[in-house]
C-alpha positions as CSV (number, residue, x, y, z in Angstrom):
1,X,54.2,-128.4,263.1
2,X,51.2,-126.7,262.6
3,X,53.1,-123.8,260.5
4,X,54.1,-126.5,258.4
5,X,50.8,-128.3,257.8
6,X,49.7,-124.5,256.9
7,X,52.4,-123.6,254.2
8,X,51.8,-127.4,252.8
9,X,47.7,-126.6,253.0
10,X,48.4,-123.3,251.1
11,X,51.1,-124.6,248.5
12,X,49.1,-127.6,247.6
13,X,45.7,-125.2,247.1
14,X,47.8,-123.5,244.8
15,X,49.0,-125.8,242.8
16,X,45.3,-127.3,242.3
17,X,44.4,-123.9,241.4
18,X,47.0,-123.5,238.8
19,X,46.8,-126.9,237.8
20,X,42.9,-126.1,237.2
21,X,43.7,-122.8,235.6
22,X,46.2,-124.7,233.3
23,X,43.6,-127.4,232.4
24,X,40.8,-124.0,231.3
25,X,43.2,-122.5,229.1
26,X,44.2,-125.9,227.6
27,X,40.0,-126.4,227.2
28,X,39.3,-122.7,226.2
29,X,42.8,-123.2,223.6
30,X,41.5,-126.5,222.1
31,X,37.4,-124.8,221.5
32,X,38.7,-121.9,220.2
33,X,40.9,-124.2,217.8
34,X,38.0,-126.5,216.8
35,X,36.2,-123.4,216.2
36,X,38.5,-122.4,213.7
37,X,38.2,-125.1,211.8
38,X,35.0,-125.8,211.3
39,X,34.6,-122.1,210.4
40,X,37.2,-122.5,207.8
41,X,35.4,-126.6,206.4
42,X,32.0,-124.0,206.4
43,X,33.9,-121.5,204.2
44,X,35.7,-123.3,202.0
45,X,32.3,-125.8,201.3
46,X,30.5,-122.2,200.7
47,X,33.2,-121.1,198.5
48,X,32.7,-124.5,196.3
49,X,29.1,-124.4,196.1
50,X,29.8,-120.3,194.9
51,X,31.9,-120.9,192.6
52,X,29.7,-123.7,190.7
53,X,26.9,-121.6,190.9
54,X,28.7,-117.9,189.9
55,X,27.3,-117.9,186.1
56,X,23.8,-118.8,187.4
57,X,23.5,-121.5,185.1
58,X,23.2,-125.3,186.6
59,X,24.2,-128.4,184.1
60,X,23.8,-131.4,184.5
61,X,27.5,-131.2,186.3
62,X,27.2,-129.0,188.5
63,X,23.9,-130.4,189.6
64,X,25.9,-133.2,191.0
65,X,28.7,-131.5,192.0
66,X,26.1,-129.2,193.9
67,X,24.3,-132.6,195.3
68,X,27.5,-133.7,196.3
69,X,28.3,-130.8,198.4
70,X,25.0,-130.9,200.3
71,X,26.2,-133.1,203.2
72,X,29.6,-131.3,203.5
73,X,27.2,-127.8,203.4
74,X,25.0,-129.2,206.3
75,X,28.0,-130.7,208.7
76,X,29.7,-128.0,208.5
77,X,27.2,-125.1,209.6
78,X,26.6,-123.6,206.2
79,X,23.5,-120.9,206.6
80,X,20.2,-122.1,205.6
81,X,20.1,-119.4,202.8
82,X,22.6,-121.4,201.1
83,X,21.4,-125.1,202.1
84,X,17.9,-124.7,201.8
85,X,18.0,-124.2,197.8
86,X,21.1,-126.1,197.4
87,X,19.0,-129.1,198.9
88,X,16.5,-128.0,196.3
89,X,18.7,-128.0,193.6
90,X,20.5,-131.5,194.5
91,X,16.7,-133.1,195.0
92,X,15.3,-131.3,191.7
93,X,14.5,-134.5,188.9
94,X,15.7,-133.1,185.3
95,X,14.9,-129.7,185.5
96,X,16.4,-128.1,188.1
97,X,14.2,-124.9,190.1
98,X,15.1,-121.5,188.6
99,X,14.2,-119.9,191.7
100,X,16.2,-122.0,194.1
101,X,19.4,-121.2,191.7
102,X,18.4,-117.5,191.8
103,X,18.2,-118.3,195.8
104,X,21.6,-119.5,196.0
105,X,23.2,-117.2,193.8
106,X,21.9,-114.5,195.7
107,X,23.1,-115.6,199.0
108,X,26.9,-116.2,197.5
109,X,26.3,-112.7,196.6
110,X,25.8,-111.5,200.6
């Protein structure tokens, strides 16, 4: 009896143990997928604000296609290069700062 309370003991701590190895890859599978995409919602946000900003020149436009884009910059873990002046861009009245467009166009650049 007490060979068979040993082998039940032993299976049953190894079936925890995979069980618990099972649930750390599921965890590790699931972070490393979340991971993903919010790497991807920062690059494509990045690659919006970019692209509006490419020619260095800010209308009226893409000053509120810019301030729309601030949020989605922030949530998603967008560098500070590129939030700081886009913040300054999106809070500017009518005339929008040269040297936070200059800012931003130089970190698209990096």
């Amino acid at each position: 009896m007490t060979r068979r309370l040993a082998v039940l003991f032993a299976t049953s701590i190894l079936l925890l143990t995979g069980c618990g190895a099972a649930g750390e890859a599921a965890g590790t599978a699931a972070s490393d997928a979340a991971s993903k995409a919010a790497s991807a919602a920062a690059q494509e946000v990045n690659r919006q604000i970019c692209a509006v900003i490419q020619d260095g020149l800010v209308s009226v436009e893409d000053k509120q296609a810019l301030a729309g884009l601030v949020s989605a910059a922030r949530t998603a873990g967008v560098p500070a290069e590129i939030t700081t002046p886009l913040g300054e861009i999106a809070a500017s009245g009518d005339q929008v700062p040269a040297d936070s467009v200059k800012a931003l166009k130089d970190a698209c650049r990096e």
